[in-house]
C-alpha positions as CSV (number, residue, x, y, z in Angstrom):
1,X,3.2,57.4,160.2
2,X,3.8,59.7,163.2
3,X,6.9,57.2,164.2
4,X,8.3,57.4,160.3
5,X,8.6,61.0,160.3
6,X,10.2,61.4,163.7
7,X,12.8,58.7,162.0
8,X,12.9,60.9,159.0
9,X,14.0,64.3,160.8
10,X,16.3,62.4,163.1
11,X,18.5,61.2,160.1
12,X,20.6,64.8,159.0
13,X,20.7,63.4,155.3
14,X,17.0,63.3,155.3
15,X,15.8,66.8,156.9
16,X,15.0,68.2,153.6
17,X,12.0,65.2,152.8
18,X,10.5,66.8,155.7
19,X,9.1,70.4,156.8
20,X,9.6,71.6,160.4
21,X,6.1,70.3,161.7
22,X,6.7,66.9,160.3
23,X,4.8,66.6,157.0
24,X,6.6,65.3,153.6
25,X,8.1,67.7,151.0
26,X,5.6,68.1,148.4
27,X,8.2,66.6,145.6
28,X,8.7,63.6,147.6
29,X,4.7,63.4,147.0
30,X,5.0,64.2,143.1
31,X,8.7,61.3,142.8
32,X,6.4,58.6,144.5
33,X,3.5,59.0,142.3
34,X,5.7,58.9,139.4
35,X,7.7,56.0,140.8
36,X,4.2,54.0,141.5
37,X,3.3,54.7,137.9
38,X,6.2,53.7,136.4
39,X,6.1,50.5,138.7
40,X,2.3,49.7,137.3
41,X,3.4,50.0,133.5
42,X,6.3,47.5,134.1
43,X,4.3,45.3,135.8
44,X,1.6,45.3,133.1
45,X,4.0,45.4,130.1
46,X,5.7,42.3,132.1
47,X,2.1,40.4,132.5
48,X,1.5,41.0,128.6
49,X,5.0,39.8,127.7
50,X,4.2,37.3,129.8
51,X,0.6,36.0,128.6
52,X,2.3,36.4,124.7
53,X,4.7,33.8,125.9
54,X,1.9,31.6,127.2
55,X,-0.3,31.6,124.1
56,X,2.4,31.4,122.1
57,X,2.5,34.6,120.6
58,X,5.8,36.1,121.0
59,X,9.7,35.3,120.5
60,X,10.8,33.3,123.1
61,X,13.1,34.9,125.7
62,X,15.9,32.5,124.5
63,X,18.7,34.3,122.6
64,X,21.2,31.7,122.1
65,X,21.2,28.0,121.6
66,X,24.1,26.0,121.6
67,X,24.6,23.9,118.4
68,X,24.3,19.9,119.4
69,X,25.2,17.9,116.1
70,X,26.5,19.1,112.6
71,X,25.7,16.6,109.2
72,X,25.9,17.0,105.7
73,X,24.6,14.3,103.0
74,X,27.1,14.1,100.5
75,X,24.6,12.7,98.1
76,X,20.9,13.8,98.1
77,X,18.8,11.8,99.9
78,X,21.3,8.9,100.8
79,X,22.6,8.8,104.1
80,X,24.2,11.4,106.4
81,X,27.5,12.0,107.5
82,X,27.9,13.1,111.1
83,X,30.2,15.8,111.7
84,X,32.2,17.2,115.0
85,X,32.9,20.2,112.9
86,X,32.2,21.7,109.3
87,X,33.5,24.5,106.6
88,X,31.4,26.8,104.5
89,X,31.9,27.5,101.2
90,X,29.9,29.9,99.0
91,X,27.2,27.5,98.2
92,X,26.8,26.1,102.0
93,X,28.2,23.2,104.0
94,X,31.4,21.8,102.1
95,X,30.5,18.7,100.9
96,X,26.7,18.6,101.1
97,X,24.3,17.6,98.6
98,X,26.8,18.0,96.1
99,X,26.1,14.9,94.1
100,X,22.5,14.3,93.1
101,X,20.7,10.8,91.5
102,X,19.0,11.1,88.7
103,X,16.7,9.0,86.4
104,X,18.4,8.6,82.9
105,X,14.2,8.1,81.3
106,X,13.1,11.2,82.6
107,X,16.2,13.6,83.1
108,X,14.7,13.9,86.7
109,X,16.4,13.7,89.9
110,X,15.1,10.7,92.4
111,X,15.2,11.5,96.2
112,X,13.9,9.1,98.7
113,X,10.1,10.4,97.7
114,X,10.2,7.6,94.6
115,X,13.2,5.4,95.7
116,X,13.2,5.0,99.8
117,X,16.4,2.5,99.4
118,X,18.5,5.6,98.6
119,X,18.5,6.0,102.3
120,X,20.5,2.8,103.0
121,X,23.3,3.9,100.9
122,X,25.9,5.5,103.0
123,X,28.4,8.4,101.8
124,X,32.1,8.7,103.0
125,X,34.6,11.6,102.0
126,X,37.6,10.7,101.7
127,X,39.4,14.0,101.6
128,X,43.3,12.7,101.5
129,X,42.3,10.6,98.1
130,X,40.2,13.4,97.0
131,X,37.2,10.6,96.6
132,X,33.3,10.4,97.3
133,X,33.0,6.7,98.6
134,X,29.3,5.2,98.3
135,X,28.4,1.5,100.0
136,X,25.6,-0.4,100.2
137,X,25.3,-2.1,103.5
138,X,22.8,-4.7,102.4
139,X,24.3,-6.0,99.6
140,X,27.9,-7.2,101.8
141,X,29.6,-8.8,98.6
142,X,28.8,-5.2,96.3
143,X,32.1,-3.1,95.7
144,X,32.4,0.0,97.0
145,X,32.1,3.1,94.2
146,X,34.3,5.9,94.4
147,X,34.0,8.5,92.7
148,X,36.4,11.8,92.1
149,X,35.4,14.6,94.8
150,X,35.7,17.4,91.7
151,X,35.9,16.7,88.2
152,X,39.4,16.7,86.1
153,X,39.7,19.5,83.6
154,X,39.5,17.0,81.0
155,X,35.9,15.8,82.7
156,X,34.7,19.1,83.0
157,X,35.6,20.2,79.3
158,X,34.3,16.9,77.6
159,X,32.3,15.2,80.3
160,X,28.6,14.4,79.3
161,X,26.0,17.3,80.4
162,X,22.9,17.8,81.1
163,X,20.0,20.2,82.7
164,X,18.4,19.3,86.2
165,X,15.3,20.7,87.6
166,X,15.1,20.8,91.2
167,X,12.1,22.3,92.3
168,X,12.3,24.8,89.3
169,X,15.9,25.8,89.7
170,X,17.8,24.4,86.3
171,X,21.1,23.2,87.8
172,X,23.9,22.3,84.6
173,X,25.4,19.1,85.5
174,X,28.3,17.0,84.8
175,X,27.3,13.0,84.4
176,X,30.1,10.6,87.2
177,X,30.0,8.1,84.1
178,X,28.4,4.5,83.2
179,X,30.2,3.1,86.2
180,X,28.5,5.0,88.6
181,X,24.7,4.6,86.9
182,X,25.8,0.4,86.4
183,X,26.2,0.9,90.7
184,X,23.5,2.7,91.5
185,X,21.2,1.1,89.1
186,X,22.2,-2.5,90.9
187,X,22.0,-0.8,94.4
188,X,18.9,0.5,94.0
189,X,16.5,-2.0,91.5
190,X,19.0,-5.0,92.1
191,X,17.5,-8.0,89.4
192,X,14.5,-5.5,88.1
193,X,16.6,-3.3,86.1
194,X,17.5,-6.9,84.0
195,X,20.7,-5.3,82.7
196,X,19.4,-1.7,81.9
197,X,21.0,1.1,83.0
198,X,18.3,3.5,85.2
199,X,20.3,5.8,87.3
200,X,22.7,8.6,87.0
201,X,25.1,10.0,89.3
202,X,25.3,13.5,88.7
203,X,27.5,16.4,90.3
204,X,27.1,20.1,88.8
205,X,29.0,21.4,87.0
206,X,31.9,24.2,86.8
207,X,30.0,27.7,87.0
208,X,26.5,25.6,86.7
209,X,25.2,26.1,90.7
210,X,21.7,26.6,90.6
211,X,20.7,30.0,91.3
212,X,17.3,30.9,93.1
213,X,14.5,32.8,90.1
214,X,11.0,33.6,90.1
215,X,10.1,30.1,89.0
216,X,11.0,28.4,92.2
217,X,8.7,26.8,93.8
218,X,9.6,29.7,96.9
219,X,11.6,31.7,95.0
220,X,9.9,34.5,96.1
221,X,11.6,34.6,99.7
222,X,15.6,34.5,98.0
223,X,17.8,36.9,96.2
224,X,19.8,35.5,93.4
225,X,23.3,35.6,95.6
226,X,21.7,32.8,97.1
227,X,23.3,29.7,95.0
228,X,23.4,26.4,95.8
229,X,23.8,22.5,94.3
230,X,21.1,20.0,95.2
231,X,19.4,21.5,98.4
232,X,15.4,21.4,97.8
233,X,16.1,25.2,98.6
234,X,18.1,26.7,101.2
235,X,21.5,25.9,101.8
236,X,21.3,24.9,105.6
237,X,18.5,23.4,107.4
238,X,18.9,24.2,111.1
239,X,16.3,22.0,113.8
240,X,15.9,22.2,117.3
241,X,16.1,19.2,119.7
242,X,13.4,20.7,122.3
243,X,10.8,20.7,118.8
244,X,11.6,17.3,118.3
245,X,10.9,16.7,121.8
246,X,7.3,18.3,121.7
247,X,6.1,16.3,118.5
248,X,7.5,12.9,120.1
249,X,5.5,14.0,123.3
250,X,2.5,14.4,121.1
251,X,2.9,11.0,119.2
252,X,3.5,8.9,122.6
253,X,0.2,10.3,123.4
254,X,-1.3,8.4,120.5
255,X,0.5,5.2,121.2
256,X,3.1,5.6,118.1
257,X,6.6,5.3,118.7
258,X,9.1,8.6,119.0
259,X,10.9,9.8,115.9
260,X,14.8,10.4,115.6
261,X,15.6,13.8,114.4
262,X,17.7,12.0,111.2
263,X,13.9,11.9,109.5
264,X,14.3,15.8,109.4
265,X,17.6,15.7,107.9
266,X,18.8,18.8,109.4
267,X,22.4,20.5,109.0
268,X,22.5,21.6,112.2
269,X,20.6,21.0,115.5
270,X,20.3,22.7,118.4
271,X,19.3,22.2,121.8
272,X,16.5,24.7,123.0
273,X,14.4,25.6,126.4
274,X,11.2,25.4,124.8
275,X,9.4,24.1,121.4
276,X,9.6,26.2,117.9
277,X,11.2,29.2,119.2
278,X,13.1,29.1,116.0
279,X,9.7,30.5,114.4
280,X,10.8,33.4,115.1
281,X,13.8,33.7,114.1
282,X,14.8,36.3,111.4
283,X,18.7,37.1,111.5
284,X,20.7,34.6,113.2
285,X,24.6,34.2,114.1
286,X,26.6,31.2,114.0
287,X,29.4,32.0,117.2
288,X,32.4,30.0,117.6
289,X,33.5,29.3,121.3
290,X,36.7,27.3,120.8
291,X,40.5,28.4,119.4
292,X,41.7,31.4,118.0
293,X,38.4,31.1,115.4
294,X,36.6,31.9,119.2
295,X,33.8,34.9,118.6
296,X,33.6,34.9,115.0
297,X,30.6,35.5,113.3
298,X,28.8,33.9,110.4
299,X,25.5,36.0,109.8
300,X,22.7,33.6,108.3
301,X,19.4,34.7,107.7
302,X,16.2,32.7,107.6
303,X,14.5,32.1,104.1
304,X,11.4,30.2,105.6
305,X,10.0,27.5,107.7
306,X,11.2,24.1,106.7
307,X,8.1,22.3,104.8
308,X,8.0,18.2,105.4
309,X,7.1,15.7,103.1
310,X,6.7,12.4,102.9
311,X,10.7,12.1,103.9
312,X,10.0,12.0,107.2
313,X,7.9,9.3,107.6
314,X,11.2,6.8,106.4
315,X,13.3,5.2,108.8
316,X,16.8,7.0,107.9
317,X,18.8,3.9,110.0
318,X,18.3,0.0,109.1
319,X,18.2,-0.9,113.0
320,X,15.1,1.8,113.1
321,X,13.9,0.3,110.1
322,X,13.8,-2.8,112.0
323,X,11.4,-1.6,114.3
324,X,9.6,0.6,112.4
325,X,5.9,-0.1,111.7
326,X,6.4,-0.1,107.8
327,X,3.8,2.7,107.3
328,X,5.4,5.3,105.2
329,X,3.9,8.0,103.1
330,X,1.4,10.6,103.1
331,X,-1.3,9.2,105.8
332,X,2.1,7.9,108.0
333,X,3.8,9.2,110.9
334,X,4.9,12.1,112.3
335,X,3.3,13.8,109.2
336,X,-0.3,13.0,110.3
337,X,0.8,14.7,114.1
338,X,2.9,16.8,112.8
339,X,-0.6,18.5,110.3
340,X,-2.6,18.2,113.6
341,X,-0.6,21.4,115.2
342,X,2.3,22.7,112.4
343,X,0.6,23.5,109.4
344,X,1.4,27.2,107.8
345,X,-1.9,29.1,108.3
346,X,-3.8,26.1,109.0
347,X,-3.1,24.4,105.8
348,X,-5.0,27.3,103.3
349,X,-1.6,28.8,101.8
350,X,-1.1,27.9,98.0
351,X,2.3,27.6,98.3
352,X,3.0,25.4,101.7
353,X,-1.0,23.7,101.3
354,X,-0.6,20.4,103.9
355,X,2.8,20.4,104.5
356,X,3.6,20.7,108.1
357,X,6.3,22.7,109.2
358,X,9.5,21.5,111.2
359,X,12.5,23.9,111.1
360,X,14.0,26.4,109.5
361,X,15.6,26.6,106.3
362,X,18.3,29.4,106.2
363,X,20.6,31.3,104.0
364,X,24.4,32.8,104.4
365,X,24.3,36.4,105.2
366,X,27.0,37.1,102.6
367,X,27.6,33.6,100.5
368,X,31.3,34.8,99.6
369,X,32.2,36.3,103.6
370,X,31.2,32.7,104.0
371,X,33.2,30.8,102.4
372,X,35.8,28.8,104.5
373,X,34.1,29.6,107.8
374,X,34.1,27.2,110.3
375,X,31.1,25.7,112.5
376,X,31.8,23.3,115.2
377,X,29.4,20.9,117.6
378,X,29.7,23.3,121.0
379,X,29.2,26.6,119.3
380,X,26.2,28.8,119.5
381,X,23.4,30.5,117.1
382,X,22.6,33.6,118.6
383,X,19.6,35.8,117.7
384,X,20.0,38.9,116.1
385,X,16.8,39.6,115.3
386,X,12.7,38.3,115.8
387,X,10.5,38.1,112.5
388,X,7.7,40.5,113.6
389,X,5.4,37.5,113.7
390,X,5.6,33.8,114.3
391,X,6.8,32.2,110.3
392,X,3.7,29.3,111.0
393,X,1.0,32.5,111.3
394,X,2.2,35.2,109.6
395,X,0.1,36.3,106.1
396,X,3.3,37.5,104.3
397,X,6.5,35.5,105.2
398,X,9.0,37.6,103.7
399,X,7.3,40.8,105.4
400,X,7.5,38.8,108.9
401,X,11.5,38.0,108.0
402,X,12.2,41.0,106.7
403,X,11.1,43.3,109.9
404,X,13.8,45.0,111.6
């Protein structure tokens, strides 16, 4: 110590740490005491950051996530259409889920939880023609359907109408005509329809968007801005790869084969450092990195975790299908993995009950700023702002999403 204060006096800058017989100022005493103090809380705030992170218990430290793919499903519940880039409009992704199936008995719409075939019909938009394009892969010698993008004046004054309930949302709808239900009807039941008529392919119609109420099955967690067609919900569904990556882990561990994340039917994925991060998200950006749209914002907040059904235990491609067990429903993979580790508060919630969650369902910031926005495969979500608890834990979601 001696040797140190010698040093000290012989360096002019530093005479005044030292008094003329050697010993330290008495504020150099008090400043080190404080700095060792200060050093102790970081550390310990840093170790309980740090432990959070390990039991899962905190946002992740990843703020941005760049996006990997972009799809919308034209129709709901038939096939997807892969996307390098995509525009918003008021109600969501242009051309998604804007055309729903519905059975002409019941004046119900039919997803791929009562007819799993819808997922072997593939979409195409044909913007030039103006034309929705539908084909049935296993049926060769069937004619393609095409169907008008938007209805003519004449269609939407006189067409045939009728009420949809999706999820207790009353969308008005337009009816794409007998041609259209004579397709479907032979795409989907083939010989067993003997003739009859079964389907409808429905779009909605002009100022009939379904708008979110109290009678939603979560309409509790939207404001009434928040219109859309034939979502279950939400007009974007956003996934992450690295989530996708922990549940496959977990299912190779059990001898069951890996999932694709087309059985989540996402809008957007993204890649991630680590699993479910995106339960905390609350208010997110979509950035774009390319062009002169490069740094623009599209504000999107999160509605709720993304509840599975029994969607996501069919094969979404035929050469999957091909090598799929068979198994599909309620006691079928991944949801049997999925309930082991993703239920919302262990499964005891009226509302979610045994439906796992996988993803976030999310909502534009300002439906109308939207509209003609751009999103594009390369650009980033960016977190604005953590839910003030995890969405699979916390007692009162739209407290936990509404924290700023």
């Amino acid at each position: 110590m001696k040797i140190v204060l010698e040093e000290l006096q012989a360096v002019p800058a530093l005479l005044h740490l030292v008094d003329s017989e050697g010993n330290l100022h008495p504020d150099l005493h008090f400043y080190t005491g404080v700095g060792v103090l200060v050093a102790t809380i970081l550390t310990v705030w840093l170790l309980y950051l740090g432990g959070k992170r390990v039991r899962g218990h905190g946002p992740p430290l990843q703020r941005e996530y760049a996006i990997k793919s972009i799809f919308v499903y034209p129709v709901k519940s038939m096939a997807a259409v892969q996307l390098d880039r995509a525009f918003f409009d008021p109600y969501g992704l242009v051309h998604d889920r804007r055309f729903c199936v519905v059975d002409r008995a019941t004046g119900k719409q039919v997803t791929q939880r009562e007819r799993s075939k819808l997922a072997r019909i593939q979409p195409q938009v044909a913007d030039t023609e103006g034309m929705l394009v539908l084909k049935d892969p296993t049926q060769p010698k069937a004619s393609l359907l095409k169907v008008p993008l938007r209805p003519s004046q004449d269609e939407a004054k006189k067409g045939e109408r009728l009420e949809v309930d999706v999820f207790g949302t009353i969308a008005d709808c337009l009816d794409c005509g007998e041609d259209a239900g004579r397709w479907l009807t032979a795409a989907l039941d083939q010989d067993a329809a003997k003739g009859a008529l079964k389907y409808r392919l429905v779009r909605v119609a002009p100022n009939g968007v379904r708008r979110q109420s109290k009678h939603a099955k979560h309409g509790w967690l939207y404001r009434e801005e928040d219109a859309i067609h034939f979502p279950d919900g939400s007009p974007l569904q956003i996934a992450s790869l690295a989530s996708l990556d922990e549940l496959n882990r977990r299912l190779q561990e059990k001898q069951q084969r890996p999932v694709p994340i087309d059985r989540f039917r996402p809008n957007i994925v993204v890649q991630a450092d680590e699993p479910f991060g995106e339960d905390w998200w609350s208010k997110i950006n979509i950035v774009a990195s390319f062009g002169w749209n490069a740094g623009k914002v599209v504000p999107l907040r999160v509605s709720k975790p993304c509840h599975r059904c029994v969607v996501t235990t069919i094969p979404q491609d035929r050469e999957e299908e091909r090598g799929s067990s068979g198994a599909q429903g309620e006691k079928a993979e991944p949801l049997v993995t999925l309930r082991e580790f993703r239920l919302y508060r262990d499964g005891e919630d009226e509302h979610f009950g045994k439906s796992p969650l996988f993803g976030v369902n999310a909502c534009m910031e300002s439906p109308m700023e939207a509209d003609r926005a751009e999103v594009r495969v390369g650009d980033r979500i960016e977190v604005e702002s953590w839910s003030s608890s995890s969405l699979r834990t916390a007692k009162n979601l739209k407290n936990a999403l509404d924290s700023k």
